[in-house]
C-alpha positions in Angstrom: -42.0 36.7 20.8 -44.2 39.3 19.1 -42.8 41.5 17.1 -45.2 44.2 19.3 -44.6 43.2 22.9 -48.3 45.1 23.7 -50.1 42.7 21.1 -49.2 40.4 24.0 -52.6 40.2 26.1 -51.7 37.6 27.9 -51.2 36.7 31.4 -47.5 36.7 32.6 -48.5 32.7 34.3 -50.3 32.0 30.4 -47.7 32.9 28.3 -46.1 29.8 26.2 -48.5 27.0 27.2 -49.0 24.7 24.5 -51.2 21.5 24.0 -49.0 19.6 26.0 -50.1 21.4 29.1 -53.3 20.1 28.6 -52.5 16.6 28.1 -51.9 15.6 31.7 -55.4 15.2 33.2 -55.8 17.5 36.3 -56.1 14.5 39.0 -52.7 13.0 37.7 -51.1 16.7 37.7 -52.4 18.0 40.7 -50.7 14.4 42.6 -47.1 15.8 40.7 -44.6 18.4 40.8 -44.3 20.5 37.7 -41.1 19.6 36.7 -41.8 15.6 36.9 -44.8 16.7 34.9 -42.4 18.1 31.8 -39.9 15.3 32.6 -42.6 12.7 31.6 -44.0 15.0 28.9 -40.2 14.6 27.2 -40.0 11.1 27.6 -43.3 10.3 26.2 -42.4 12.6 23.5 -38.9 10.9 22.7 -41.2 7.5 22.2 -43.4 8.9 20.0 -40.5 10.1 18.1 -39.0 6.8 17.5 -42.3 4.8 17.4 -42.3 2.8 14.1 -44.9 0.5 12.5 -44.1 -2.6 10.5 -45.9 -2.8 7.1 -46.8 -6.7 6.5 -45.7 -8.0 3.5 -42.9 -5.7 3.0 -39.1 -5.0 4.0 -39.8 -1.1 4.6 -41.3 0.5 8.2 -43.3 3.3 8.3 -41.6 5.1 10.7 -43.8 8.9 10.5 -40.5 10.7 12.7 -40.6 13.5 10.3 -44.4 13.9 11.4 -43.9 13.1 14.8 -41.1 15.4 14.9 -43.6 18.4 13.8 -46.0 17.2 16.4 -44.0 17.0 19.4 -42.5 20.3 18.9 -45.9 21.7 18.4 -47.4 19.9 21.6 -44.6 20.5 24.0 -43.3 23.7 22.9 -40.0 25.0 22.7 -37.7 24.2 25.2 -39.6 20.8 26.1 -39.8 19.9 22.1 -35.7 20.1 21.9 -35.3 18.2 25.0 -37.7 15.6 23.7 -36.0 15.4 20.0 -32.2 15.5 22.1 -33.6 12.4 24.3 -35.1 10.6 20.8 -31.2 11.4 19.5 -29.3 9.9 23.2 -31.6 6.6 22.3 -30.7 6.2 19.4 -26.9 6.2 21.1 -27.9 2.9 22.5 -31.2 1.9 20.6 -32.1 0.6 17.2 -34.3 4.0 16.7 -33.1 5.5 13.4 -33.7 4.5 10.1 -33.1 0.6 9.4 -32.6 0.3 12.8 -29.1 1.6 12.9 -27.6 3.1 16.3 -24.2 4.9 17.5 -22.8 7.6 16.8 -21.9 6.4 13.4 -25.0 6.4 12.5 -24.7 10.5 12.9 -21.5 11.5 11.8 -18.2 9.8 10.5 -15.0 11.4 10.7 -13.0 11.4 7.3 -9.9 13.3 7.1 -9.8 14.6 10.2 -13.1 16.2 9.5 -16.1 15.4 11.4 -18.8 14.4 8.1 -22.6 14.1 8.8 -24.4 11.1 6.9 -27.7 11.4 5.2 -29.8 10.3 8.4 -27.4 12.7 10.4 -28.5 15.5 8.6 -31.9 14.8 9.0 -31.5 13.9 12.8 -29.7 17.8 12.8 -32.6 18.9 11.1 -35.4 17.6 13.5 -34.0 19.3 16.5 -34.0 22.3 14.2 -37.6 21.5 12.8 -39.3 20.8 16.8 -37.3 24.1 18.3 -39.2 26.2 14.7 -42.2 24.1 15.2 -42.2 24.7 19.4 -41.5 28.3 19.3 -44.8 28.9 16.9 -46.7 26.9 19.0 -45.7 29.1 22.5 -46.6 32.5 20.3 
């Protein structure tokens, strides 16, 4: 959203396409249906989100999901972006994803006191759906 809609020029049909429209050859495309298309582009996404690399020689991973985080929102755009960083955050659920491969819920948030209390890596999970919605709707302008 522009702040002048008539600085707009393009194309109702061009309007938020992204990088990640681009990244599914035309072959493989034209053989699927648009929305298998953006379910694939999520998923793949969601991987790359909670891809991390062993370092040899030493006890800590380079994960890069603060990077990858940026990049997927800025790839897939908005509303793909969230769905992809919501699917990395429903893996972690059930896989060893997030930092020192931890998973659950209680990885996210405790409840003390009867109040629901977010840990330090469930601040930053908050914060990357927050960070690839930003980082999405820039990339659709």
């Amino acid at each position: 959203m522009l702040a002048t809609p008539r600085l707009n020029r393009l194309p109702a049909g061009q309007r938020g396409i992204t990088i990640g429209d681009f990244l599914v050859p035309v072959r493989v495309g034209e053989r699927m249906s648009s929305r298998v298309r953006h379910i694939a582009l999520i998923a793949i996404g969601a991987i790359f989100i909670a891809l991390v690399f062993p370092v040899p020689g030493t006890p800590v991973p380079v994960t890069g999901q603060t990077l990858s985080v940026l990049l997927v929102g800025g790839a897939l755009g908005f509303r793909r972006g969230i769905l992809a960083v919501l699917l990395y955050l429903a893996m972690g659920l059930v896989l060893p994803v997030y930092a020192e491969h931890h998973s659950g819920l209680a990885t996210i948030a405790t409840l003390s006191g009867g109040r629901l209390v977010l840990g330090a890596t469930g601040g930053y999970l908050v914060g990357f759906v927050a960070a690839g919605a930003f980082v999405g709707w820039l990339a659709e302008l």
